[in-house]
C-alpha atoms as a printed R data frame, in Angstrom:
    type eleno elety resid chain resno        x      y       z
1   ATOM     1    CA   UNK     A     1 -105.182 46.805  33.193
2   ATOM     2    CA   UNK     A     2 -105.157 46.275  29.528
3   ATOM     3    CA   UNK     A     3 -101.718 47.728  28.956
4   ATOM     4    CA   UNK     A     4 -100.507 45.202  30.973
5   ATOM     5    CA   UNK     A     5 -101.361 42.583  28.979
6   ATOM     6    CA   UNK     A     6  -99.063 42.507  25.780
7   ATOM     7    CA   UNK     A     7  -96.318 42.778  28.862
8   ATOM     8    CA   UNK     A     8  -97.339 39.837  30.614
9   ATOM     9    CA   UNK     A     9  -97.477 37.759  27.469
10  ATOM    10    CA   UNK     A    10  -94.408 39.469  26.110
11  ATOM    11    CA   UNK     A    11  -92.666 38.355  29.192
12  ATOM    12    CA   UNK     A    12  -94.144 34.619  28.916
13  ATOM    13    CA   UNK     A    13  -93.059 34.042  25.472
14  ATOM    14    CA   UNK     A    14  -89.404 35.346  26.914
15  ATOM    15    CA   UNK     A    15  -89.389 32.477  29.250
16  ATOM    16    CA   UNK     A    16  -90.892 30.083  26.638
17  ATOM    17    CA   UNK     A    17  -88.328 30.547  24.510
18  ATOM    18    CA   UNK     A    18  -85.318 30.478  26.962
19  ATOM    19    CA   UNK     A    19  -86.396 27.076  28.100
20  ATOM    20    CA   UNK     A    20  -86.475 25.598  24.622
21  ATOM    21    CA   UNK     A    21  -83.767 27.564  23.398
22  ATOM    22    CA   UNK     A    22  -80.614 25.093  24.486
23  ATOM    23    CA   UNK     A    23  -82.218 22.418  21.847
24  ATOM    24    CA   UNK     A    24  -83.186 24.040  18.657
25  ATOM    25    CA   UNK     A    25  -80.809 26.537  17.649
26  ATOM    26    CA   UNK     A    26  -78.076 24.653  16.519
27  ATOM    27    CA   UNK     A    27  -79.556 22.349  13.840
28  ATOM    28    CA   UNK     A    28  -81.965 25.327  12.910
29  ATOM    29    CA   UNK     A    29  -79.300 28.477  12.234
30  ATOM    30    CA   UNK     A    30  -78.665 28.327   8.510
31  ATOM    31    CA   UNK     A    31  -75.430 30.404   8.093
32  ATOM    32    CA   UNK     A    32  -73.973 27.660   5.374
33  ATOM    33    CA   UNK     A    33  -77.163 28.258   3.574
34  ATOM    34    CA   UNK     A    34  -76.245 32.285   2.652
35  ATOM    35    CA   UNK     A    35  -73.298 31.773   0.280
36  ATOM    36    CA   UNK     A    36  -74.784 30.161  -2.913
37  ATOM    37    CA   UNK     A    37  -77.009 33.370  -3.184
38  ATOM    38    CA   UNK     A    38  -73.923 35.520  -3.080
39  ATOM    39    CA   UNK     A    39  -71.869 33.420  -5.478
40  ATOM    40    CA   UNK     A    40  -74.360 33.013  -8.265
41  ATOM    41    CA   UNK     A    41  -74.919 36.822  -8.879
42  ATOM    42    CA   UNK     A    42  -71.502 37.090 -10.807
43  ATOM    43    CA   UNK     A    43  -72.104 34.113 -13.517
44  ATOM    44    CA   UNK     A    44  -75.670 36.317 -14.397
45  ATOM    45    CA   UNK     A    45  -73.448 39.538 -14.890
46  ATOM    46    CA   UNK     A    46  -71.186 39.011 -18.259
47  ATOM    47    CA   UNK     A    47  -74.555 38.709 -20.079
48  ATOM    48    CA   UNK     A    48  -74.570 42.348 -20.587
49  ATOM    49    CA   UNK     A    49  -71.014 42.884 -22.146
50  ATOM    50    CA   UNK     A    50  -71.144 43.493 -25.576
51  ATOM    51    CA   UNK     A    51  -68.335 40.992 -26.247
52  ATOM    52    CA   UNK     A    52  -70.288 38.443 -28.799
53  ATOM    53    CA   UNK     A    53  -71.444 40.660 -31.281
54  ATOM    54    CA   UNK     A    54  -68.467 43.154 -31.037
55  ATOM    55    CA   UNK     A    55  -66.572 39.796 -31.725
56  ATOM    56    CA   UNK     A    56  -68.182 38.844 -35.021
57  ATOM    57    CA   UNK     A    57  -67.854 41.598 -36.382
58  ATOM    58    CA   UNK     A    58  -64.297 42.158 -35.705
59  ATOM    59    CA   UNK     A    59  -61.636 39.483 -36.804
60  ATOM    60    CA   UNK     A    60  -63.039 39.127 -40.456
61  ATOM    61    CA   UNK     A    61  -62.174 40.521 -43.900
62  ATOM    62    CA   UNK     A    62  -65.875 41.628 -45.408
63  ATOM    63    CA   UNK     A    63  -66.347 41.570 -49.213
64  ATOM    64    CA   UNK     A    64  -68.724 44.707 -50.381
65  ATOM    65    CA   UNK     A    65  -71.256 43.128 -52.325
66  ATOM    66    CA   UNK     A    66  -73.721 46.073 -52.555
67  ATOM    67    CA   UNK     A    67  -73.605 49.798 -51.467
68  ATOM    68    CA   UNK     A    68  -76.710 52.076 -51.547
69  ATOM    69    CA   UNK     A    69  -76.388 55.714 -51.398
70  ATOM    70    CA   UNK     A    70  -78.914 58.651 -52.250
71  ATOM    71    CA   UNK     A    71  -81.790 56.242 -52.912
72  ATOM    72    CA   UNK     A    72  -79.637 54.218 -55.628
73  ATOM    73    CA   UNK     A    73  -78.154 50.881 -54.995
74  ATOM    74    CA   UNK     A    74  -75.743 49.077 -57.117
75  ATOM    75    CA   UNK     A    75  -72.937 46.130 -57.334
76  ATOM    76    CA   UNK     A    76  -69.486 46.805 -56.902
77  ATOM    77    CA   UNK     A    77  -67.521 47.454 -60.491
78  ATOM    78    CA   UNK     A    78  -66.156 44.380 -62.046
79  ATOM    79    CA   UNK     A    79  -62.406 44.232 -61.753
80  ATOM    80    CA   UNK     A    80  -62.567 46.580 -58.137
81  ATOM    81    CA   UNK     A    81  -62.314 45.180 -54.859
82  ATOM    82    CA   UNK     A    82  -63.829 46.819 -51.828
83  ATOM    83    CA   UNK     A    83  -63.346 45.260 -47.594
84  ATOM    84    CA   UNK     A    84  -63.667 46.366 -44.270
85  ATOM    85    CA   UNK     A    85  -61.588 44.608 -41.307
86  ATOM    86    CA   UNK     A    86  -62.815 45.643 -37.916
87  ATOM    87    CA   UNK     A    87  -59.811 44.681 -35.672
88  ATOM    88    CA   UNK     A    88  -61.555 44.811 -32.269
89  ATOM    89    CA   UNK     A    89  -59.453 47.462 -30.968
90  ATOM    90    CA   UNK     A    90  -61.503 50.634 -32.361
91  ATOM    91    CA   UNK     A    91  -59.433 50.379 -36.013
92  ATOM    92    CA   UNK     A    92  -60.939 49.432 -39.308
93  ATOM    93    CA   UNK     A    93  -59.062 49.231 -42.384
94  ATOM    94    CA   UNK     A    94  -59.366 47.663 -45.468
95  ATOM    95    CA   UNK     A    95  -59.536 48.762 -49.317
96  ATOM    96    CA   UNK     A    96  -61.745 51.636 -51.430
97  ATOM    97    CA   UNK     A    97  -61.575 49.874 -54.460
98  ATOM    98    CA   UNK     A    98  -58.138 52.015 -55.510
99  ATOM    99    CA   UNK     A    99  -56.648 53.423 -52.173
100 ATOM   100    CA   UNK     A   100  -56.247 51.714 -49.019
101 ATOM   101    CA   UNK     A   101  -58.160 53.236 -46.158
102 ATOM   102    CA   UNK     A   102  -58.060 53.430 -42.571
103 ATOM   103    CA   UNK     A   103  -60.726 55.077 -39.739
104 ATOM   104    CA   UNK     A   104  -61.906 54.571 -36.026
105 ATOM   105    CA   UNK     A   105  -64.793 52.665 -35.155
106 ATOM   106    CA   UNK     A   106  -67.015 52.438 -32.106
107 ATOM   107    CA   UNK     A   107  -70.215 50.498 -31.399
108 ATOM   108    CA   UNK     A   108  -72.376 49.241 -28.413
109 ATOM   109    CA   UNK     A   109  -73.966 45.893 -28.829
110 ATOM   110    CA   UNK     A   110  -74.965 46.474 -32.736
111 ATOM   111    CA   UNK     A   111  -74.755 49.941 -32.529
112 ATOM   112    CA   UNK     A   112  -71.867 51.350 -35.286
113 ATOM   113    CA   UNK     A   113  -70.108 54.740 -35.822
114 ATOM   114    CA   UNK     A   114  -66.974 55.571 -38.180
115 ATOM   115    CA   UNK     A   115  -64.713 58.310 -38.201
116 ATOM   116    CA   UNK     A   116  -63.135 59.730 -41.067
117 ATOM   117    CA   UNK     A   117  -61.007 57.732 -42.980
118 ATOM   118    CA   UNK     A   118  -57.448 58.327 -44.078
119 ATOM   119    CA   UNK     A   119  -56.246 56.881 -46.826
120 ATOM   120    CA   UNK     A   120  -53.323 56.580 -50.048
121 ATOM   121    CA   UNK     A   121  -53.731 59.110 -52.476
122 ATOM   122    CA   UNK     A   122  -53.168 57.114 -56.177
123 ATOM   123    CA   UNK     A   123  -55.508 57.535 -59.113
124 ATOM   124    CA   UNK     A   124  -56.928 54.422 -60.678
125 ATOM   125    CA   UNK     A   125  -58.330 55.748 -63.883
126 ATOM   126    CA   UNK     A   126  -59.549 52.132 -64.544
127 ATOM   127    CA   UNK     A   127  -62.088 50.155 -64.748
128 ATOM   128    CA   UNK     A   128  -64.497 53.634 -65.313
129 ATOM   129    CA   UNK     A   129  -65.459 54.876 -62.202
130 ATOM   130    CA   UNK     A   130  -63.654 53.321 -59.764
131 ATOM   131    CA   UNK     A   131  -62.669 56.492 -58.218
132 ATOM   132    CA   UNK     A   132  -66.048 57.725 -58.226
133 ATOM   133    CA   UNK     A   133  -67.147 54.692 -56.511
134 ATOM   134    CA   UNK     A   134  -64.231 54.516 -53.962
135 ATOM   135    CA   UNK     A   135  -65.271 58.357 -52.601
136 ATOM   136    CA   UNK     A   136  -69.268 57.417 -52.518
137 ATOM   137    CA   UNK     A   137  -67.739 54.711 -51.057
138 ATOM   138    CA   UNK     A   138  -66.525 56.238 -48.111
139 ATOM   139    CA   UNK     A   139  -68.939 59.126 -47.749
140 ATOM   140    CA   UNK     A   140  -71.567 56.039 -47.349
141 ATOM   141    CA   UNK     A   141  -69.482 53.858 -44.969
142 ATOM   142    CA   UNK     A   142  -69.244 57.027 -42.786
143 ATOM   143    CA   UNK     A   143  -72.877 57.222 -42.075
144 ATOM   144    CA   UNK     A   144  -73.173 53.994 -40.749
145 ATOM   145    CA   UNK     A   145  -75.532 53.520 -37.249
146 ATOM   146    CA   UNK     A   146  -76.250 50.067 -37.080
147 ATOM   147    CA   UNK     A   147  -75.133 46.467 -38.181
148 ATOM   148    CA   UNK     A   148  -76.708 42.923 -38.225
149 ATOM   149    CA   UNK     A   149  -74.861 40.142 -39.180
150 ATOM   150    CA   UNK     A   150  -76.744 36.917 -40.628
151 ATOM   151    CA   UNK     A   151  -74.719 33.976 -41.729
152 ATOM   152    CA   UNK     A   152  -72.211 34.915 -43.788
153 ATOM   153    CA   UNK     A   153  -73.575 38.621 -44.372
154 ATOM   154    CA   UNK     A   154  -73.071 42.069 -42.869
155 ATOM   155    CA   UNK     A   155  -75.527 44.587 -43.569
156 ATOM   156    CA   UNK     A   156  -74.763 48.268 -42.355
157 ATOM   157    CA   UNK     A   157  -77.133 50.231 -41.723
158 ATOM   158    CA   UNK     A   158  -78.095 54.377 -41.791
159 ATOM   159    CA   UNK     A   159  -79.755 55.926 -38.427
160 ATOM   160    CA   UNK     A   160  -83.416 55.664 -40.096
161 ATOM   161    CA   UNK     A   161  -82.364 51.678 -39.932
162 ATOM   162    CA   UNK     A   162  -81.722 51.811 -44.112
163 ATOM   163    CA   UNK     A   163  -79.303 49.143 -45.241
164 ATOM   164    CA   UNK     A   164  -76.663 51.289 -46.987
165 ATOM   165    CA   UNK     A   165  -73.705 48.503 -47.138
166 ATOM   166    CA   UNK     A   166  -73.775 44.958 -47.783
167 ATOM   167    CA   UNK     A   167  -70.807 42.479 -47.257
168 ATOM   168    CA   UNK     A   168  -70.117 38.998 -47.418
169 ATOM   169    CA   UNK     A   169  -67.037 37.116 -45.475
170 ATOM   170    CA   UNK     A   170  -66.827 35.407 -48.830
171 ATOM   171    CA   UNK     A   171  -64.659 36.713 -51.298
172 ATOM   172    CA   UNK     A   172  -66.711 37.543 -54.325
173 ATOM   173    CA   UNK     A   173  -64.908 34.718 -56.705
174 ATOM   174    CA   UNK     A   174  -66.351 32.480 -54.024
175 ATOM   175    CA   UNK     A   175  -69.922 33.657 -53.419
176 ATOM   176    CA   UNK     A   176  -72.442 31.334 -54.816
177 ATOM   177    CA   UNK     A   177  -74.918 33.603 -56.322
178 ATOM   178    CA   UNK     A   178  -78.919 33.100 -55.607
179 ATOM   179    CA   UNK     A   179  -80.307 31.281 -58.494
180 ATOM   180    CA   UNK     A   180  -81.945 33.585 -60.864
181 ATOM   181    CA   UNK     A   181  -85.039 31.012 -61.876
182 ATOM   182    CA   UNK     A   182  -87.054 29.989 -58.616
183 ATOM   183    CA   UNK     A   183  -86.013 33.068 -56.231
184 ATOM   184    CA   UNK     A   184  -88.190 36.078 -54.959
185 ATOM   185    CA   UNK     A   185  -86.508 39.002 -55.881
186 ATOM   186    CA   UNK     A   186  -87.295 42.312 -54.012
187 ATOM   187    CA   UNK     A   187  -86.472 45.800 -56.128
188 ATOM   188    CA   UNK     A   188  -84.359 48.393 -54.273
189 ATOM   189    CA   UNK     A   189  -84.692 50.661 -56.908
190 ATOM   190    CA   UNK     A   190  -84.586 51.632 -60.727
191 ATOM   191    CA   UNK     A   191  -84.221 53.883 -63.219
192 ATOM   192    CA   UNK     A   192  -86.268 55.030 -65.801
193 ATOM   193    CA   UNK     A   193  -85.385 57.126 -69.399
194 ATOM   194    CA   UNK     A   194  -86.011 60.005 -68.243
195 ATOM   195    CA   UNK     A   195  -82.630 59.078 -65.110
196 ATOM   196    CA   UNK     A   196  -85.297 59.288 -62.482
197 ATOM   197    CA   UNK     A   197  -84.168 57.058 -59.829
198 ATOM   198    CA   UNK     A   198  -87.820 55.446 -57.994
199 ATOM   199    CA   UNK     A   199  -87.329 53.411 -54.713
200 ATOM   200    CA   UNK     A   200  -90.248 51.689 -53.409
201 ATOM   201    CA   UNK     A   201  -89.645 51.886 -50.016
202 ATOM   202    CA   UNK     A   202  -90.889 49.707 -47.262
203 ATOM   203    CA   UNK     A   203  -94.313 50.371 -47.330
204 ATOM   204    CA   UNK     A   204  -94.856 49.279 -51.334
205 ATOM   205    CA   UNK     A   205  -92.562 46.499 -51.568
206 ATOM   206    CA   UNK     A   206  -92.037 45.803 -55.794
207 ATOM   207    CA   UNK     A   207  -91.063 41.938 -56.152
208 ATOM   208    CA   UNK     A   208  -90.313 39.791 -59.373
209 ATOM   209    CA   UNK     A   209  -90.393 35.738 -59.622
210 ATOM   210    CA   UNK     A   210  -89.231 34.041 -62.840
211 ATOM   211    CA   UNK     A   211  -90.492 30.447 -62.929
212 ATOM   212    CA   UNK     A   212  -88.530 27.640 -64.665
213 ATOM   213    CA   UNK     A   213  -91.275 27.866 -67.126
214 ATOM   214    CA   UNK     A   214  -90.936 30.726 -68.805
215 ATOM   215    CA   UNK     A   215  -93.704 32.532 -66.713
216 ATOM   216    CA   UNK     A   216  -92.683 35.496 -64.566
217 ATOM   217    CA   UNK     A   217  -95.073 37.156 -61.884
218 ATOM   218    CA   UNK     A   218  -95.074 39.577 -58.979
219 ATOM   219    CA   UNK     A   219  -96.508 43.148 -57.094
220 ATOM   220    CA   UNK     A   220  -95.782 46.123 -58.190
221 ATOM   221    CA   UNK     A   221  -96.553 47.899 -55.670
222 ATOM   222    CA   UNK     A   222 -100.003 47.739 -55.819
223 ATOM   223    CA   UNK     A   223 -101.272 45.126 -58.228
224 ATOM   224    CA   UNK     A   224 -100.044 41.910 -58.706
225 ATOM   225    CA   UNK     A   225  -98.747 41.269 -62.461
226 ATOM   226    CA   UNK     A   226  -97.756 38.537 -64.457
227 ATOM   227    CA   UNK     A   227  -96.521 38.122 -68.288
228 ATOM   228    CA   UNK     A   228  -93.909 35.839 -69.957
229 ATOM   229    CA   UNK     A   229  -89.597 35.857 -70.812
230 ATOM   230    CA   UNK     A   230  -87.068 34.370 -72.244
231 ATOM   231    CA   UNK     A   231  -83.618 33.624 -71.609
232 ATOM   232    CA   UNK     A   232  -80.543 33.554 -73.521
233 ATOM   233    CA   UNK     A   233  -76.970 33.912 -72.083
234 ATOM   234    CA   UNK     A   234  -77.193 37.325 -70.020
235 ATOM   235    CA   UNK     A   235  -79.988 38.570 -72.249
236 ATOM   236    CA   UNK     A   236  -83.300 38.338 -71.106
237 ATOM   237    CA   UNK     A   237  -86.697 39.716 -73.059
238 ATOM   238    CA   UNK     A   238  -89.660 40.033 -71.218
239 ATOM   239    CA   UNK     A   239  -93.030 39.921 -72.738
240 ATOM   240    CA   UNK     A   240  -96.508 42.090 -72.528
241 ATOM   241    CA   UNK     A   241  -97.312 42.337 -68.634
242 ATOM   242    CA   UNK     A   242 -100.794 41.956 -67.555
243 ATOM   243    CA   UNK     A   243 -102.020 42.706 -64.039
244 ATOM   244    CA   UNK     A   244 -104.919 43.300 -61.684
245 ATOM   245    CA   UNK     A   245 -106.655 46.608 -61.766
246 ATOM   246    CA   UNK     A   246 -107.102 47.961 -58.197
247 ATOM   247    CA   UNK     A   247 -106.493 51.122 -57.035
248 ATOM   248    CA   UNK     A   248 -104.440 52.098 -54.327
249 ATOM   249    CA   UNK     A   249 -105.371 55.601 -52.186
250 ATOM   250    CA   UNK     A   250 -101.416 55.827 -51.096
251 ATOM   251    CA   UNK     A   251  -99.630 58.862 -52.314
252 ATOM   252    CA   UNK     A   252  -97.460 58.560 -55.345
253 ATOM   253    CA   UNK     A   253  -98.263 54.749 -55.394
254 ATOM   254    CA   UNK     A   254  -99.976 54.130 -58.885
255 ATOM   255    CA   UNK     A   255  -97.485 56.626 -60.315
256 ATOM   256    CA   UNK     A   256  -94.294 54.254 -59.099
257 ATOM   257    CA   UNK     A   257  -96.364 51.415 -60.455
258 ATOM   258    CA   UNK     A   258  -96.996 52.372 -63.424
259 ATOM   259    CA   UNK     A   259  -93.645 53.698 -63.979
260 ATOM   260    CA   UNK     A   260  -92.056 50.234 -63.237
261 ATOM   261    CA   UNK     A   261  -94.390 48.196 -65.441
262 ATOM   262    CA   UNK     A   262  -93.064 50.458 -67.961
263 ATOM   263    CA   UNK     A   263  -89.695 50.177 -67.776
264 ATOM   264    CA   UNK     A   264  -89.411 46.309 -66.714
265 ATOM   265    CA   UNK     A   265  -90.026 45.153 -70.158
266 ATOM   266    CA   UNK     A   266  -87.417 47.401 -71.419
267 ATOM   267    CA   UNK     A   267  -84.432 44.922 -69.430
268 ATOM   268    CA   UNK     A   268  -82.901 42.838 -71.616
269 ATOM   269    CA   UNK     A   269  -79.524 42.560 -69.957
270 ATOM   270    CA   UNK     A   270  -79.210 40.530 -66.123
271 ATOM   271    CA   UNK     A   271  -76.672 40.017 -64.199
272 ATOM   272    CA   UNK     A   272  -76.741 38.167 -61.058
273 ATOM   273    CA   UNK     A   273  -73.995 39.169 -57.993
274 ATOM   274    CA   UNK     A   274  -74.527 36.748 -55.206
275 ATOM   275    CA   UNK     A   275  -77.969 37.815 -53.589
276 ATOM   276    CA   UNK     A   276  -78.227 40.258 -56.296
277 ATOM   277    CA   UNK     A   277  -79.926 41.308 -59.574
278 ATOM   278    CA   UNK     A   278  -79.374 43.688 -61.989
279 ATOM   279    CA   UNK     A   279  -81.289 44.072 -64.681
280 ATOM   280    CA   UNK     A   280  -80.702 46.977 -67.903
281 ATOM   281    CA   UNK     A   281  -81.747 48.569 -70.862
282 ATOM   282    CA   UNK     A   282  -78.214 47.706 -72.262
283 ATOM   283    CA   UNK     A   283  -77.268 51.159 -72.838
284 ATOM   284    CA   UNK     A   284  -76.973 51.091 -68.796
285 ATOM   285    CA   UNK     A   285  -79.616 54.514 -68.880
286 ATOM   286    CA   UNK     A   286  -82.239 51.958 -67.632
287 ATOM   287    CA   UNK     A   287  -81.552 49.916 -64.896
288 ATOM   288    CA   UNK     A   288  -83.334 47.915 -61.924
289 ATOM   289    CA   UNK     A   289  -81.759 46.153 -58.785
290 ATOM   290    CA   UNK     A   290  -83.065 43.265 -57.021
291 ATOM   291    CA   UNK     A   291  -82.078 41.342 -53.805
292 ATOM   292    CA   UNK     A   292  -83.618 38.551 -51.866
293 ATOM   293    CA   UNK     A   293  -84.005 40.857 -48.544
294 ATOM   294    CA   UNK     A   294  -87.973 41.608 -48.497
């Protein structure tokens, strides 16, 4: 008999529910209620278009400020002018520094890739080395991978996430350059006599800080180090540096430190170029570069 059972009561419910059926069914059926789940899936959607940054970085004129290329950095020359205008449409044109160039671009989100550039063939035998500049120029601006944009900066990047371009939507007459007393500056690399170019890399960031007192300190990698300079026009002379003495296990580390306590009190020519610093030997054989970027 115990099949029977689930039948009976199957059958019961059956008739339970057809006698209360003819009052709750109308105020209970919720079709109106299915719509608003349907209609708000398209305002979530547009949020993964790459539209916003695609769209800062196109409609603007960029200003190079600061190109790095085979482990050396360095301004762009007095008297040249280098920009990029990314027009939105996969085009990006601007000027070399002598020749006007144009090239393809394509990107996802911050992602960046340039094609080869065409551009006007004329010579520009001056200022010294623009043309030498304008083709590192565009040998560098071809291996871009990446791009961030803070405030009023564009920083291109290589695909090991190097910075190897830095712009500014302020033309370069404009840019109000970091203060040279009072800011931390971070080295991107120097030379020493013998033309050795030393980056320290990530891992060993080399800073500087000249205080309004005529006391300058910092790491070098290593240790921290302190000593004393003057100012007079562009011409800066740094004193005897003193520092800590531990010893770091890291690979090449005490060499690049020593190396750059060296040469740092051989500057006695700066130049500041918005977020950047230049120091030299004034012979330009010698020469270290600073920015505010940690």
């Amino acid at each position: 008999m115990k099949p029977f059972v689930p039948l009976l009561l199957t059958g019961a419910f059956i008739l339970l529910l057809a006698s209360s059926g003819c009052t709750t069914p109308v105020p209970v059926t919720p079709p109106a209620t299915q719509p608003p789940a349907t209609t708000a899936i398209p305002t979530v959607t547009p949020l993964a278009t790459s539209a916003p940054p695609q769209a800062t970085l196109s409609g603007i004129t960029w200003y190079l400020i600061s190109m790095r290329s085979g482990g050396a950095a360095g301004n762009v020359l007095p008297g040249t002018e280098i920009t990029a205008f990314f027009d939105g449409t996969g085009t990006v044109t601007g000027s070399a520094g002598c020749n006007q160039y144009t090239a393809s671009y394509s990107g996802t989100l911050n992602n960046l890739a340039i094609g080869t550039p065409a551009t006007t063939k004329m010579n520009c035998p001056s200022p010294p080395g623009t043309m030498s500049q304008e083709s590192l120029y565009l040998t560098t601006f071809q291996g871009a991978s990446r791009f961030t944009i803070e405030g009023d900066i564009l920083t291109i990047m290589d695909s090991n996430g190097k910075a190897i371009l830095a712009y500014s939507r302020i033309p370069p007459g404009v840019l109000t350059p970091a203060p040279l007393i009072g800011t931390t500056w971070y080295l991107n690399s120097f030379v020493d006599a013998k033309g050795t170019i030393w980056t320290p890399g990530p891992m060993f960031p080399i800073s500087l800080q000249l205080a309004g007192d005529g006391k300058l300190s910092g790491n070098a990698g290593c240790n921290n180090y302190f000593g004393s300079y003057t100012l007079s026009g562009n011409s800066i002379s740094i004193g005897t540096l003193g520092s800590t003495v531990m010893s770091c296990n890291e690979t090449g580390i005490m060499d690049l430190e020593a190396t750059y306590l060296t040469v740092l009190p051989r500057m006695i020519l700066y130049q500041v170029s918005g977020n950047e610093l230049t120091l030299s030997d004034g012979t330009g054989k010698m020469t270290m570069i600073y920015d505010t970027t940690p």
